[in-house]
C-alpha positions as CSV (number, residue, x, y, z in Angstrom):
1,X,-5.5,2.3,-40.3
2,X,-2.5,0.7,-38.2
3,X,-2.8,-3.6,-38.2
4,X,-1.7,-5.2,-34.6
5,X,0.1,-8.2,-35.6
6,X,-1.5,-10.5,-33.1
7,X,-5.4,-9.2,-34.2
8,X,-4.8,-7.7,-37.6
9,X,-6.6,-3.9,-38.3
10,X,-6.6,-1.9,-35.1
11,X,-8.9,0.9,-35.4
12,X,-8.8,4.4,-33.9
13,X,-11.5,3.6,-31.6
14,X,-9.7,0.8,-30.3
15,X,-6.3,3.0,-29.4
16,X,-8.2,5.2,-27.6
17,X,-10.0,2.6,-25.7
18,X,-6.4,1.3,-24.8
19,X,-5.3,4.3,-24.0
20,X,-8.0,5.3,-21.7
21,X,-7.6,1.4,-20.2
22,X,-4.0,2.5,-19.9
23,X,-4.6,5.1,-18.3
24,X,-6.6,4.1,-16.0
25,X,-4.1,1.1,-15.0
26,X,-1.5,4.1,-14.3
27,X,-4.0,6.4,-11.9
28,X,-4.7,3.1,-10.1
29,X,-1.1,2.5,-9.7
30,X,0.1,5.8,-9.0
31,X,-2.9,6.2,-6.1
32,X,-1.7,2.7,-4.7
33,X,1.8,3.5,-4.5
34,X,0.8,7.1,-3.1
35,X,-1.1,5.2,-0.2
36,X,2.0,3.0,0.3
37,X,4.7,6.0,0.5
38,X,2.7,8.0,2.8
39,X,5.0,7.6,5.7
40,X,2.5,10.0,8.5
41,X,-0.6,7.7,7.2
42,X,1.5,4.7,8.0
43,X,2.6,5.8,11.4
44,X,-1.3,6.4,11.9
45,X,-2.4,3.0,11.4
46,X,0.4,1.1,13.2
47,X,-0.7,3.4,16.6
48,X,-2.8,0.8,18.3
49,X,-0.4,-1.7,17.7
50,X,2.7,0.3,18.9
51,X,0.6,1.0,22.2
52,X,-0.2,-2.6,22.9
53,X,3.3,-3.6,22.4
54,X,4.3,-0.6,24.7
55,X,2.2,-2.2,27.6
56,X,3.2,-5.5,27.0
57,X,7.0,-4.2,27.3
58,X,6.5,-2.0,30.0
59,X,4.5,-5.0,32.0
60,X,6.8,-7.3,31.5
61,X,10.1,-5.5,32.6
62,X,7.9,-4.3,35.5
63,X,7.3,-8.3,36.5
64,X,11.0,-8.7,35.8
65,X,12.2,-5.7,38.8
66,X,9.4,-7.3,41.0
67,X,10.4,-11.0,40.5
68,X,14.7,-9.7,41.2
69,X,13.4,-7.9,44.1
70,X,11.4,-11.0,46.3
């Protein structure tokens, strides 16, 4: 049986348990950074927003040609 400084005897239950926590943590991590990486899904989700400020551009230098031309 291993001791933990901190909490004295560690049993084998309890590594496992940590481990499995541990392990857990990681897939968690590893899906959260996949999510954050994946440049197409990104590009996806920022359409609507890229459209609006298309529109808003495209109005706007449209007001600016007719407002030069009066």
């Amino acid at each position: 049986m291993a001791t933990d400084e901190t909490r004295g005897p560690v049993g084998e239950a309890e590594f496992e348990r940590d481990i499995e926590e541990t392990r857990e943590r990681l897939g968690q991590t590893l899906e959260q950074l996949g999510e954050k990486f994946d440049v197409k899904k990104q590009a996806r989700s920022h359409v609507p927003q890229l459209a609006v400020a298309a529109a808003v551009a495209a109005t706007l230098t449209a007001l600016v040609i007719w407002r030069r031309r009066r």
